[in-house]
gemmi code that builds the backbone of each chain (N, CA, C; Angstrom):
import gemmi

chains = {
    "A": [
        ("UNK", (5.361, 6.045, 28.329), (4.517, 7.155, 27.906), (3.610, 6.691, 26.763)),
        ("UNK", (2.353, 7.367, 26.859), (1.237, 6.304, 25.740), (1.661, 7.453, 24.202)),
        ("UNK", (1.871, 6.400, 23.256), (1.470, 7.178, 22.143), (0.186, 8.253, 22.047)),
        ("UNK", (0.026, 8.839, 21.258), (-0.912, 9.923, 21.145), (-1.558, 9.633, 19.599)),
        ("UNK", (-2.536, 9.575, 19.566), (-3.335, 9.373, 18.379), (-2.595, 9.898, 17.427)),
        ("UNK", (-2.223, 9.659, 16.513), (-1.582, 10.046, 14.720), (0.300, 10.677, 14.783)),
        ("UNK", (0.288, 9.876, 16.303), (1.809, 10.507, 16.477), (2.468, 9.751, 15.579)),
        ("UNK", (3.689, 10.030, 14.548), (4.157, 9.369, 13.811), (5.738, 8.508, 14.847)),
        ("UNK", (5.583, 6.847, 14.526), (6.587, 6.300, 15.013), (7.451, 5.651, 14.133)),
        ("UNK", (8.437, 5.556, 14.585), (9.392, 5.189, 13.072), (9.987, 3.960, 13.594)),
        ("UNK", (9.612, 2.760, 13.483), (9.994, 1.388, 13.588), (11.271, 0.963, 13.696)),
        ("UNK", (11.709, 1.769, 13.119), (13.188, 1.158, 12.186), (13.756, 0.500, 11.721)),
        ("UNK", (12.975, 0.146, 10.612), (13.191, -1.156, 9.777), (14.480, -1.264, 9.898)),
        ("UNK", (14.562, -2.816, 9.186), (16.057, -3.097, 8.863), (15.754, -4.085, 8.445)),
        ("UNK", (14.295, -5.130, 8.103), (13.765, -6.334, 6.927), (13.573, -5.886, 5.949)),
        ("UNK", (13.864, -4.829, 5.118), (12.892, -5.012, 3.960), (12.200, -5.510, 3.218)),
        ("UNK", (12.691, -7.362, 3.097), (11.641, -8.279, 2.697), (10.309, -8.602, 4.030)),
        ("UNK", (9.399, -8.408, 2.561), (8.139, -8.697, 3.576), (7.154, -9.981, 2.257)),
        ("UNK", (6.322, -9.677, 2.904), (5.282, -10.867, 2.511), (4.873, -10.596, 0.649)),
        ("UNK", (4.953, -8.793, 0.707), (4.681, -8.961, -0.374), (5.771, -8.999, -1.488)),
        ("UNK", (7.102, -9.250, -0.785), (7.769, -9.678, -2.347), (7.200, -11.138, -2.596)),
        ("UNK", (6.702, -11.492, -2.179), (6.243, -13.197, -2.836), (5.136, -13.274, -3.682)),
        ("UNK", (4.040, -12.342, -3.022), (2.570, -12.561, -3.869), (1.932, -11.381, -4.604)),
        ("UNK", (2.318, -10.811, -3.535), (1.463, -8.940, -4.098), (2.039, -8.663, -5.338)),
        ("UNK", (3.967, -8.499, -5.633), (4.144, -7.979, -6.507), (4.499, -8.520, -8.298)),
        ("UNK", (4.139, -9.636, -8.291), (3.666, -10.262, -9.278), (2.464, -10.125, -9.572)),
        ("UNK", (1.424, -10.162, -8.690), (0.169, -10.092, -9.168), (-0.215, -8.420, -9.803)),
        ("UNK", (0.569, -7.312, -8.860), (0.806, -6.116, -9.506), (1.479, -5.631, -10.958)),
        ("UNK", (2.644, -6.512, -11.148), (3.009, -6.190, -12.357), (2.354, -6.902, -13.040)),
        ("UNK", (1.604, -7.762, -13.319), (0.528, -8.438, -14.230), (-0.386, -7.452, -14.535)),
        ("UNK", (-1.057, -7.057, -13.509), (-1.944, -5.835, -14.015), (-1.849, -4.744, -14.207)),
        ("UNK", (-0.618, -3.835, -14.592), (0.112, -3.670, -14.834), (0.168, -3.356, -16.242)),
        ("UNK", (0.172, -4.441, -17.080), (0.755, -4.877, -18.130), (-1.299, -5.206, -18.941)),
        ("UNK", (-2.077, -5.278, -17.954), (-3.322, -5.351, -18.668), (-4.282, -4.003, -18.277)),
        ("UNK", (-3.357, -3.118, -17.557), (-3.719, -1.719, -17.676), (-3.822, -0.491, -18.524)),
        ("UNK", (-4.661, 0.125, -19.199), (-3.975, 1.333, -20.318), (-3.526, 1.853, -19.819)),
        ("UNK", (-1.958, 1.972, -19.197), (-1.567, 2.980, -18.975), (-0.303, 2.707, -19.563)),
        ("UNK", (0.566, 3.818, -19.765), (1.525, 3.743, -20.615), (3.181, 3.686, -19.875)),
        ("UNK", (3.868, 3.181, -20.344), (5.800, 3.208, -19.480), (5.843, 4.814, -19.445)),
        ("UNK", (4.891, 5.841, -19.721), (6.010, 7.148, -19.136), (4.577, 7.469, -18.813)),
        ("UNK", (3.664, 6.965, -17.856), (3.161, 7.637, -16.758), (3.330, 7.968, -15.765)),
        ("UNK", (2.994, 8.785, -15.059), (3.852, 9.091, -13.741), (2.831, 8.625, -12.411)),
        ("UNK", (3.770, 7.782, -11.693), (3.236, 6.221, -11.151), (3.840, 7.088, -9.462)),
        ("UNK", (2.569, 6.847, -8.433), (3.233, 7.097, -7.267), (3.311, 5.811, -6.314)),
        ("UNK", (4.220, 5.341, -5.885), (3.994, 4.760, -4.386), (3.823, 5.545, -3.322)),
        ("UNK", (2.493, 4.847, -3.200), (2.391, 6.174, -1.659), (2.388, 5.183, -0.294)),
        ("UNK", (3.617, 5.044, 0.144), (3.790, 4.409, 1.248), (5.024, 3.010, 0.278)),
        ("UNK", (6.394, 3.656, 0.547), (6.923, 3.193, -0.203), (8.166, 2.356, 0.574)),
        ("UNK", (8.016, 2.424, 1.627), (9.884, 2.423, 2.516), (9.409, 1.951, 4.038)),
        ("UNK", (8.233, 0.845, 4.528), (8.283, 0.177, 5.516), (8.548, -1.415, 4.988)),
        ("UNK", (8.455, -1.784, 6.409), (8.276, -3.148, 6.277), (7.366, -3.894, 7.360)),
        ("UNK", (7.866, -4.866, 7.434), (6.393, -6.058, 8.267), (7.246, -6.650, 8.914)),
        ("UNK", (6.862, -7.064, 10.820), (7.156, -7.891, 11.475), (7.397, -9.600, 10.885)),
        ("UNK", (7.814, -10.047, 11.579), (7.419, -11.558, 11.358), (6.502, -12.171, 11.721)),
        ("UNK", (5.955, -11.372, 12.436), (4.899, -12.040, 13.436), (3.790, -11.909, 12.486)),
        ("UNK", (3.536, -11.246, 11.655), (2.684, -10.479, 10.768), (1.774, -12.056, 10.691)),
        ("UNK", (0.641, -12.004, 10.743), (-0.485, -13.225, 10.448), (-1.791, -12.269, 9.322)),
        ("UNK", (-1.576, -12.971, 8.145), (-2.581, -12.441, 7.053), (-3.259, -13.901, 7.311)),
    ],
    "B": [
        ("UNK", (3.912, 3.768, 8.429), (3.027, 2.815, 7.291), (4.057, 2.044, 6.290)),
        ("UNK", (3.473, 1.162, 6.053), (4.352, -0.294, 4.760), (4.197, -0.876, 4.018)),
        ("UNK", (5.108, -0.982, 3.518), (5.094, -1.788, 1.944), (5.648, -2.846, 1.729)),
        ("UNK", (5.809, -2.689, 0.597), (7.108, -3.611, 0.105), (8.759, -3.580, 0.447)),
        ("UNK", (8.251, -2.979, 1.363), (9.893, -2.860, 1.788), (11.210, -2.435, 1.280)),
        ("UNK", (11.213, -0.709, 2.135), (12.272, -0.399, 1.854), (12.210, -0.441, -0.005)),
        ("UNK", (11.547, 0.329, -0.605), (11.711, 0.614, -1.612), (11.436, -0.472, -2.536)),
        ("UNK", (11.212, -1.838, -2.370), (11.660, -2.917, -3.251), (10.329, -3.158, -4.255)),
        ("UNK", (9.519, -3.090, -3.768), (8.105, -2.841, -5.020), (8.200, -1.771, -5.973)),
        ("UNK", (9.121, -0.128, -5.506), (9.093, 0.745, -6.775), (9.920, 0.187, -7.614)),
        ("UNK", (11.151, 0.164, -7.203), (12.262, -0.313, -8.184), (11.904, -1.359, -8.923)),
        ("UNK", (10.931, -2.518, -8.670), (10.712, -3.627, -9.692), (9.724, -2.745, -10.731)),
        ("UNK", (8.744, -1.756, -9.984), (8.011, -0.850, -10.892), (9.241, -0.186, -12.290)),
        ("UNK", (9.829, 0.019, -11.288), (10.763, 0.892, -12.728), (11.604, 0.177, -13.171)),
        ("UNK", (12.543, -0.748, -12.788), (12.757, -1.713, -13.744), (11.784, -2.230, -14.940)),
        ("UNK", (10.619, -2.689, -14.652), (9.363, -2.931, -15.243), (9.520, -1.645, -16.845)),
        ("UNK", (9.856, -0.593, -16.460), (10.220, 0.117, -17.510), (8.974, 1.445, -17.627)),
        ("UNK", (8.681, 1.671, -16.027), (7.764, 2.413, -15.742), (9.028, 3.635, -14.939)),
        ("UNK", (9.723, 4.828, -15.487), (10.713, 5.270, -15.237), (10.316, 6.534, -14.292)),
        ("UNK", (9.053, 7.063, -14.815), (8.435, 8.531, -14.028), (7.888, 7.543, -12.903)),
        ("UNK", (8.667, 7.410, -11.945), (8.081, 6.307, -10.306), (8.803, 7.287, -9.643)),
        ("UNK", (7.647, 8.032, -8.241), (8.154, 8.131, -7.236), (7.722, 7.466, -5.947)),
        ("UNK", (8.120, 7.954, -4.650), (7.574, 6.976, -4.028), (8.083, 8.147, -2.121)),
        ("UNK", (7.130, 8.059, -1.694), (7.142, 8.522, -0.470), (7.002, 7.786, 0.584)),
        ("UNK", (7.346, 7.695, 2.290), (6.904, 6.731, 3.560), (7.193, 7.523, 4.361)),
        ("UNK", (6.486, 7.458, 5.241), (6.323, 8.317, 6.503), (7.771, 8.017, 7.408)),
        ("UNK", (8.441, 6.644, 7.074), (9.000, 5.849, 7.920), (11.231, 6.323, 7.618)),
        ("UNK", (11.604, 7.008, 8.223), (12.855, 7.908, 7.856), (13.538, 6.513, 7.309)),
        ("UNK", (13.415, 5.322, 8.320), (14.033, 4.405, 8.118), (13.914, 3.898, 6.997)),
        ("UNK", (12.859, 3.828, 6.683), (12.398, 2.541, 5.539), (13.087, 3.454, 4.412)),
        ("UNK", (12.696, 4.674, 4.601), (13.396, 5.422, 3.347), (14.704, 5.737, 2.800)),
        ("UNK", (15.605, 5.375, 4.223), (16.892, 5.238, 4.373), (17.471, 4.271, 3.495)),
        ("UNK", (16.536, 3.068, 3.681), (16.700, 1.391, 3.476), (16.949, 1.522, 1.840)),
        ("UNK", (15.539, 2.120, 1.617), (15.678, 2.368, -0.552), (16.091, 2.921, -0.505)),
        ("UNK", (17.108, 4.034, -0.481), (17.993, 5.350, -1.050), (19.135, 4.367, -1.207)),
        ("UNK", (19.440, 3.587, -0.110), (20.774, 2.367, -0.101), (20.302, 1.639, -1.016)),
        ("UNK", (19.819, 0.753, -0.947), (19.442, -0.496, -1.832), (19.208, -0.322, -2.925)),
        ("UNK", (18.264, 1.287, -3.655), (18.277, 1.352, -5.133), (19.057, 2.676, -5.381)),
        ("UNK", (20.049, 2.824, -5.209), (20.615, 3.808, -5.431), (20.589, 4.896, -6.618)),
        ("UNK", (20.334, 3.931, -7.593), (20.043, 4.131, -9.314), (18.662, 5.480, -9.280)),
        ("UNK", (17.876, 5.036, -8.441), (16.789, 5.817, -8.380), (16.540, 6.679, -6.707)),
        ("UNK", (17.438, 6.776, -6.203), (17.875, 7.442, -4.948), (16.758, 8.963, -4.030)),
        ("UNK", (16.531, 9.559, -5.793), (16.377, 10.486, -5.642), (14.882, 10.639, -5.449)),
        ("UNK", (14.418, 9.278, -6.288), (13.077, 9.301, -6.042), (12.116, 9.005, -4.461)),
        ("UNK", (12.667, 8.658, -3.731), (12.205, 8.470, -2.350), (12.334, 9.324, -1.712)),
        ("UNK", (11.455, 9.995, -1.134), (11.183, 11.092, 0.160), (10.857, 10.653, 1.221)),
        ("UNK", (10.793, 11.184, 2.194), (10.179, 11.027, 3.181), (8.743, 11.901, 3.228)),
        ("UNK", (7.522, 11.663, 3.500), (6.425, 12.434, 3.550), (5.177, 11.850, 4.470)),
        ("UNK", (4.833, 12.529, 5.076), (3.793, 11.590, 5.669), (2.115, 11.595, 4.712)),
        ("UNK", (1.636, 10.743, 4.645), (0.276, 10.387, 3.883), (-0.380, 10.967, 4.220)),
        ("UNK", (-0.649, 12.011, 4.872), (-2.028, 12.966, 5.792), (-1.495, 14.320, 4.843)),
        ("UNK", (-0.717, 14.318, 4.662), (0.087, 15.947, 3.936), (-0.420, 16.104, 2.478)),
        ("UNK", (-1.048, 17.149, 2.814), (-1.703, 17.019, 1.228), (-0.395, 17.739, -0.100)),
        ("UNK", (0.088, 18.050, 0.508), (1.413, 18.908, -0.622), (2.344, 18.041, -0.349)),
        ("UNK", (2.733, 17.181, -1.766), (3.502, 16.592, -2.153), (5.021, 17.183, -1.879)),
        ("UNK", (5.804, 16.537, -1.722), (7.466, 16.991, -1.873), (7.580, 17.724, -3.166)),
        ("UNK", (8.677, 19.059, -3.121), (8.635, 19.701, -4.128), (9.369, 18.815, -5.244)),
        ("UNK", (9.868, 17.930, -5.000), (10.656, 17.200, -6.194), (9.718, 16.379, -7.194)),
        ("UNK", (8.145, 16.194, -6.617), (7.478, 15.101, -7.356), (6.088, 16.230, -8.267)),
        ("UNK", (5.772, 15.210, -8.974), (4.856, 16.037, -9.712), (3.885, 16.309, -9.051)),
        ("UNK", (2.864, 17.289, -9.241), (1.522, 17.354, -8.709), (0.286, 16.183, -9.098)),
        ("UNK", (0.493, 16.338, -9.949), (-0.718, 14.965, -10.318), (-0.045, 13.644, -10.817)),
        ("UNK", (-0.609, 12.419, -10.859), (-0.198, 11.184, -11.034), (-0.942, 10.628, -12.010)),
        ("UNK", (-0.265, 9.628, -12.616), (-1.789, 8.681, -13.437), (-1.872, 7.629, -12.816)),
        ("UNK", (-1.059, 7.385, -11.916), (-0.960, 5.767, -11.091), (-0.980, 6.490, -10.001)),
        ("UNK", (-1.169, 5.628, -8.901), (-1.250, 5.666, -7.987), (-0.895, 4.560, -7.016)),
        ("UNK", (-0.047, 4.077, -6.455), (0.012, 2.168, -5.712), (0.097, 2.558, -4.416)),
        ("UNK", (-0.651, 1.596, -3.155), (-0.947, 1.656, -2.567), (-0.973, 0.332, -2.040)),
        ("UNK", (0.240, -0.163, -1.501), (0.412, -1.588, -0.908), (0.067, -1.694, 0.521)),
        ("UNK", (-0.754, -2.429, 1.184), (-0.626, -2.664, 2.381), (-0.397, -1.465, 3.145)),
        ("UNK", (-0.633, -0.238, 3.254), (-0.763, 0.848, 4.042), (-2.065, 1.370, 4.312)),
        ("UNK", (-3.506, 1.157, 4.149), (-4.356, 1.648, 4.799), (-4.787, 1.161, 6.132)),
        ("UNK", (-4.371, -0.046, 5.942), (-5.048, -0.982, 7.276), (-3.824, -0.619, 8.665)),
        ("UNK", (-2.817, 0.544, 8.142), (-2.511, 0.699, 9.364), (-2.648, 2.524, 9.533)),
        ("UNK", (-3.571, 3.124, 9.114), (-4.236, 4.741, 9.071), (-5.382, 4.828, 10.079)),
        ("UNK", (-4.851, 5.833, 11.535), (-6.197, 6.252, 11.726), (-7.195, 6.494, 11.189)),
        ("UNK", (-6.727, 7.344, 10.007), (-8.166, 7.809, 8.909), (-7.864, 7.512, 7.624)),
        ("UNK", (-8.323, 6.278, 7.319), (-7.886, 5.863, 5.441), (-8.901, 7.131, 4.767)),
        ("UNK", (-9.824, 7.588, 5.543), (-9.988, 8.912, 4.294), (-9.609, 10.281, 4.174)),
        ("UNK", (-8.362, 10.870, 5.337), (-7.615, 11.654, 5.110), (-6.447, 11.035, 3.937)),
        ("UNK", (-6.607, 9.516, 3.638), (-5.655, 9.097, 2.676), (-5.652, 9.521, 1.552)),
        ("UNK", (-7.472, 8.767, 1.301), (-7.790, 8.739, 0.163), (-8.571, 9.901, -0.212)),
        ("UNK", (-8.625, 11.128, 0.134), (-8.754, 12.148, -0.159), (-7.604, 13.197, -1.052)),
        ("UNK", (-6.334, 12.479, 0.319), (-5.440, 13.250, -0.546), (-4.962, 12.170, -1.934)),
        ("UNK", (-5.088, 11.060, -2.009), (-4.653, 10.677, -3.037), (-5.940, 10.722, -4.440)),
        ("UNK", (-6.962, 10.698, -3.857), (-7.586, 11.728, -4.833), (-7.423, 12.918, -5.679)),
        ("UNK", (-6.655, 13.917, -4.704), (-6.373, 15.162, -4.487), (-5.048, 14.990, -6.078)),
        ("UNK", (-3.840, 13.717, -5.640), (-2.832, 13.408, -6.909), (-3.347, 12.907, -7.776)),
        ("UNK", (-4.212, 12.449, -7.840), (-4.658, 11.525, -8.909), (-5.147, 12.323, -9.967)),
        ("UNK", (-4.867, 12.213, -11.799), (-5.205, 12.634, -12.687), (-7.109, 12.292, -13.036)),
        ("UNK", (-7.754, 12.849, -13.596), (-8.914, 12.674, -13.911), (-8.945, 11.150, -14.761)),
        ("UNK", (-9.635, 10.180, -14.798), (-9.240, 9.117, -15.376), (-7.829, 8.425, -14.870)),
        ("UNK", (-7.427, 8.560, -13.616), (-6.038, 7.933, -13.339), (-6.489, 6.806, -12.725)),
        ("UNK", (-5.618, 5.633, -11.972), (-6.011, 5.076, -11.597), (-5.194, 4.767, -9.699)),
        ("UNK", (-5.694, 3.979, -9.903), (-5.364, 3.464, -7.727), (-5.525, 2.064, -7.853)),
        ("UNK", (-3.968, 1.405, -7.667), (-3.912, 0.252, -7.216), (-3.826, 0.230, -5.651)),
        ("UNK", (-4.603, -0.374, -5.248), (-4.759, -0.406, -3.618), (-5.160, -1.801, -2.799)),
        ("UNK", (-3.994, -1.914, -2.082), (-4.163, -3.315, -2.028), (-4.396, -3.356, -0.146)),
        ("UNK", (-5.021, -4.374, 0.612), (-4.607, -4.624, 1.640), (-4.992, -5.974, 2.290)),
        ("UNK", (-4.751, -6.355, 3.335), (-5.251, -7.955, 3.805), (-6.671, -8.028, 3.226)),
        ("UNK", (-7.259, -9.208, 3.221), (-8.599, -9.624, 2.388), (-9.152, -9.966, 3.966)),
        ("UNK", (-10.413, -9.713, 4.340), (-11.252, -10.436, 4.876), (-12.578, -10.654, 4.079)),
        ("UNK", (-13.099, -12.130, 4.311), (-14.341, -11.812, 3.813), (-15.228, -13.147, 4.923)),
        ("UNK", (-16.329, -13.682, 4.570), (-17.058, -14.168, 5.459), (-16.352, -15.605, 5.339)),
        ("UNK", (-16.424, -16.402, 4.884), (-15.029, -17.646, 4.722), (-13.921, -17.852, 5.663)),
        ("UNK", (-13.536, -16.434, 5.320), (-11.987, -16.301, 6.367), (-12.059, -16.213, 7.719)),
        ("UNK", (-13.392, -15.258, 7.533), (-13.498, -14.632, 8.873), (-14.228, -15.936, 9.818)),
        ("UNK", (-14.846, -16.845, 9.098), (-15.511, -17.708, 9.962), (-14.273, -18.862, 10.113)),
        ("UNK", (-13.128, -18.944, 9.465), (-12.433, -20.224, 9.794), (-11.466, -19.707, 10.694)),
        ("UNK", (-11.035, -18.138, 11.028), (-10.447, -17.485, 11.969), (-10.592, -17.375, 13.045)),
        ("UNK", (-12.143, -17.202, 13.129), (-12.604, -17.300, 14.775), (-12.738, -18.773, 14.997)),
        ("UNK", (-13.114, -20.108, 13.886), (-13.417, -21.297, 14.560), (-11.988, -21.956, 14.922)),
        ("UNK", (-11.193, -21.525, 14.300), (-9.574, -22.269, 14.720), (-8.968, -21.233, 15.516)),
        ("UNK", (-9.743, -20.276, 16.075), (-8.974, -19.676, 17.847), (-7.522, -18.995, 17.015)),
        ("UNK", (-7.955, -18.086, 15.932), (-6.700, -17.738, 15.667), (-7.027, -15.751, 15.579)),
        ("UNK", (-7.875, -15.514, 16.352), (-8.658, -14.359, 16.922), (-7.162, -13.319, 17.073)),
        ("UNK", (-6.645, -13.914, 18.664), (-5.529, -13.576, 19.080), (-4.649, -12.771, 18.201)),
        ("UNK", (-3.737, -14.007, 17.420), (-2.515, -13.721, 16.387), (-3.485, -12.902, 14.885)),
        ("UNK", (-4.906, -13.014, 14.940), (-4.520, -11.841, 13.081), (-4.860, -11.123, 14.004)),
        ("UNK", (-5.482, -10.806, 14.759), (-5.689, -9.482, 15.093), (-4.987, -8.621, 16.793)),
        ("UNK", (-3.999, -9.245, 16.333), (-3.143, -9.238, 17.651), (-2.640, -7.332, 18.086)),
        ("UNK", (-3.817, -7.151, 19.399), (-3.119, -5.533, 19.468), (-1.641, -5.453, 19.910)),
        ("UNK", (-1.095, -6.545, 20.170), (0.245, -6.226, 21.094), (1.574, -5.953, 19.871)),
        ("UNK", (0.707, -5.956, 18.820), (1.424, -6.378, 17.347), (2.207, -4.487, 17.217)),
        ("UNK", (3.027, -3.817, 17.750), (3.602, -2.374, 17.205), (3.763, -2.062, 16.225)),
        ("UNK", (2.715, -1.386, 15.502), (2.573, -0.600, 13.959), (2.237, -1.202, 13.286)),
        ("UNK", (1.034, -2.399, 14.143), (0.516, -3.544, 13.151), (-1.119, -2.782, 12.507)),
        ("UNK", (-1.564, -3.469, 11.971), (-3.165, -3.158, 11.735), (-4.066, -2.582, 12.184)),
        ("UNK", (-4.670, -1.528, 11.950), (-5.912, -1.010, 12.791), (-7.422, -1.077, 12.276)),
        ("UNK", (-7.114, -1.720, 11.095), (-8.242, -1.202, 10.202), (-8.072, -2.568, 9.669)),
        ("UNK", (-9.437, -3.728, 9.484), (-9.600, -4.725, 8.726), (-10.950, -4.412, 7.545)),
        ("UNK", (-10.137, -4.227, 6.202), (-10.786, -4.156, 5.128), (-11.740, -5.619, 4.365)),
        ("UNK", (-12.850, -5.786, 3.762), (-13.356, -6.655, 2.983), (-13.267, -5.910, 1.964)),
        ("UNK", (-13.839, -6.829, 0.841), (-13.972, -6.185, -0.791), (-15.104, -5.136, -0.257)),
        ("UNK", (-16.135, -5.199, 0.200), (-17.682, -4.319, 0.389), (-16.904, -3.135, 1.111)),
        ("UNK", (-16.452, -3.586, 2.374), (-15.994, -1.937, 2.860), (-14.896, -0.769, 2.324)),
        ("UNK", (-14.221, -1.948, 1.790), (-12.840, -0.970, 0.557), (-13.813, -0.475, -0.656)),
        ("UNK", (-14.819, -0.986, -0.965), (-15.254, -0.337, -2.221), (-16.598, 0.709, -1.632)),
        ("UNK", (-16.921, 0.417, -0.421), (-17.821, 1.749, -0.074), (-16.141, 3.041, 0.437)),
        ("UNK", (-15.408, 2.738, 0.839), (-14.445, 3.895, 0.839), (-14.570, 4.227, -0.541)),
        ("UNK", (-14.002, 3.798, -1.273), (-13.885, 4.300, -2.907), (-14.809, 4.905, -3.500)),
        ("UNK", (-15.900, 3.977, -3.093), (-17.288, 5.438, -3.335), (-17.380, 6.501, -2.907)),
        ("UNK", (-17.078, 6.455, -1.922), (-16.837, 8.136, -1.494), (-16.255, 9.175, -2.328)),
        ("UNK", (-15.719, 8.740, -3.057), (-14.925, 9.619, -4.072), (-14.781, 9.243, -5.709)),
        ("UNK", (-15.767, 8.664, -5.856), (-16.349, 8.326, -7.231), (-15.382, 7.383, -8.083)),
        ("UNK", (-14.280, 6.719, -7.379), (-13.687, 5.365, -7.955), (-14.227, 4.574, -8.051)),
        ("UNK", (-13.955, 3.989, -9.537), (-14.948, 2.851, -9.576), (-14.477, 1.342, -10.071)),
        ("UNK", (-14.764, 0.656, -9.074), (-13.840, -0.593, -9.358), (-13.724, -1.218, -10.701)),
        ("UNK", (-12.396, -1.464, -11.283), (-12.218, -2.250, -12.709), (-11.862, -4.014, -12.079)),
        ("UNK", (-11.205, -4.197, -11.646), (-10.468, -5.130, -11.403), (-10.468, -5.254, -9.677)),
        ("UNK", (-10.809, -6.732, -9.522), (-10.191, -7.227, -7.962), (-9.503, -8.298, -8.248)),
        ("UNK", (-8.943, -8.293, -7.037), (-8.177, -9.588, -7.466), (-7.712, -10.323, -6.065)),
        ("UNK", (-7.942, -11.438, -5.552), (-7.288, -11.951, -4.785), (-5.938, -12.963, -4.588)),
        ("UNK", (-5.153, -12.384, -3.449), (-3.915, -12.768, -4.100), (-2.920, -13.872, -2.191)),
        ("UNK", (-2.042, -14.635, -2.951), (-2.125, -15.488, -1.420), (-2.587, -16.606, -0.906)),
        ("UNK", (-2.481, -17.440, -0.868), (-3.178, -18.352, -0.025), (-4.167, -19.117, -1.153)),
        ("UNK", (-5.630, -19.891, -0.801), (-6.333, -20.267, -1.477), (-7.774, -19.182, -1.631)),
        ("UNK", (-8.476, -19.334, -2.972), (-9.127, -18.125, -3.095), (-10.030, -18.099, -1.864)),
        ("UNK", (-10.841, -17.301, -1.379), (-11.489, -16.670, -0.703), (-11.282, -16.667, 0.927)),
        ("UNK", (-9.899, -17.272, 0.945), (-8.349, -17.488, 1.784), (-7.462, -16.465, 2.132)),
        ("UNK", (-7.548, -15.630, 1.290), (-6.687, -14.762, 0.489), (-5.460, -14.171, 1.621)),
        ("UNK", (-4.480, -13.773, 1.403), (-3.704, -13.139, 2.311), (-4.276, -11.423, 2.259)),
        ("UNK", (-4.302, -11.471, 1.122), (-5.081, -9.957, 0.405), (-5.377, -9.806, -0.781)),
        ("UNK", (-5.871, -8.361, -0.736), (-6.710, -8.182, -2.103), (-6.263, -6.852, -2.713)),
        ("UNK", (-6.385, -6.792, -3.776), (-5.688, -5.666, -4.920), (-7.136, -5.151, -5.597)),
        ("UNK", (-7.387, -3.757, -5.082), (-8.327, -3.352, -6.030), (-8.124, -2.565, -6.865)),
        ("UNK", (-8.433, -1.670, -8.031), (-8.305, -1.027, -9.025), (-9.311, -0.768, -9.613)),
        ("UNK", (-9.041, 1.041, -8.830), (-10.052, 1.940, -8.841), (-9.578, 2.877, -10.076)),
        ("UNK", (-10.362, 3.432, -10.719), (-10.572, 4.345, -11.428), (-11.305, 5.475, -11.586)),
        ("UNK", (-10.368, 6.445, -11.732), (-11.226, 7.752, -11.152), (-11.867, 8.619, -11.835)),
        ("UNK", (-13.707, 8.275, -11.773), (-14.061, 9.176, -12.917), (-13.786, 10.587, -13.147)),
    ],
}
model = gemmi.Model(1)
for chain_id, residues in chains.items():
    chain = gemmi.Chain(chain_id)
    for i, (resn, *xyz) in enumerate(residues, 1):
        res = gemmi.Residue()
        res.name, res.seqid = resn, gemmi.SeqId(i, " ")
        for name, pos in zip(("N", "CA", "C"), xyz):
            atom = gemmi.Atom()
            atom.name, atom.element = name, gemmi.Element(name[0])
            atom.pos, atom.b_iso = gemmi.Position(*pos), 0.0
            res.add_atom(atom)
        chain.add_residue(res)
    model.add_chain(chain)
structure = gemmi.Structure()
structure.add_model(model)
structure.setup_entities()
């Protein structure tokens, strides 16, 4: 049966390591730290709880 | 849509000593994954999908941060995204928003080494739909009067990049 445009599918992870624990999130907490913003701002991840194939090619 | 997996980018956020972190995914699983793995902060993960403009009642209405890893490039509409994350965002807040880098470099050593196929592979399930450059991520952002402070490329060798981190600020 074909997906339907914006149907939500749920993968079901079970990698949670992905590509960006290696590069993304160092380079994030660096800036971060050269941001004005302060330790009790209120910080969202929006899109917080997938992960990435292996196959994944950046 | 995805991240860092299963929660593991907030929790280094709040370890970091950034404690008001929440964090939403469309994905039951992935959210399953962080409620287990950071237990400490359990409460902060919802499930929500990114098109929903009303936040979970547990999180605040407005934000001063905003992070945004690697999830637009897989949105039918990155501007039902970034509307609503407009919508959280404090006046002066900001948007870290990151996703794969293309730019003319990449894109020309991609198609000359026949590697067409694998980045942009449709057979890829809940892979990419959307390939961002710095020019087209920052005409999205115009749309809504963010204005770039900081890029940054990150990955690989520069203009190589695996991806790119922008940081928008919202007048």
């Amino acid at each position: 049966m074909a997906i339907e445009k914006n149907e939500i599918k749920d993968y079901g992870w079970s990698t949670p390591k992905t590509s960006a624990h290696e590069y993304l999130l160092p380079c994030i907490l660096n800036l971060l730290n050269e941001m004005p913003i302060s330790k009790s701002s209120f910080v969202l991840d929006a899109g917080c709880g997938g992960g990435v194939y292996d196959e994944q090619d950046l | 849509m995805q991240d860092a997996g299963g929660g593991y980018m907030m929790s280094k956020i709040y370890d970091a000593g950034y404690k008001n972190v929440f964090g939403f995914d469309v994905s039951e699983s992935g959210i399953e994954i962080a409620k287990e793995n950071f237990k400490y902060i359990s409460d902060r993960f919802v499930v929500h999908n990114a098109y929903e403009k009303i936040l979970p009642k547990s999180f605040p209405n407005k934000f001063d941060l905003i992070i945004s890893t690697e999830v637009i490039e897989h949105l039918y509409s990155p501007k039902i995204y970034l509307d609503n994350i407009n919508l959280w965002l404090n006046h002066n807040g900001f948007l870290i928003l990151t996703t794969p880098y293309h730019g003319y470099l990449k894109n020309a050593v991609l198609a000359l080494s026949n590697k067409f196929d694998s980045h942009f592979n449709p057979l890829w399930e809940g892979g990419h739909i959307k390939f961002f450059s710095r020019f087209t991520l920052n005409e999205l952002l115009n749309c809504y009067e963010f204005k770039e402070v900081k890029f940054r490329g990150c990955g690989r060798i520069p203009y190589f990049w695996k991806s790119m981190i922008i940081v928008g600020e919202k007048a």
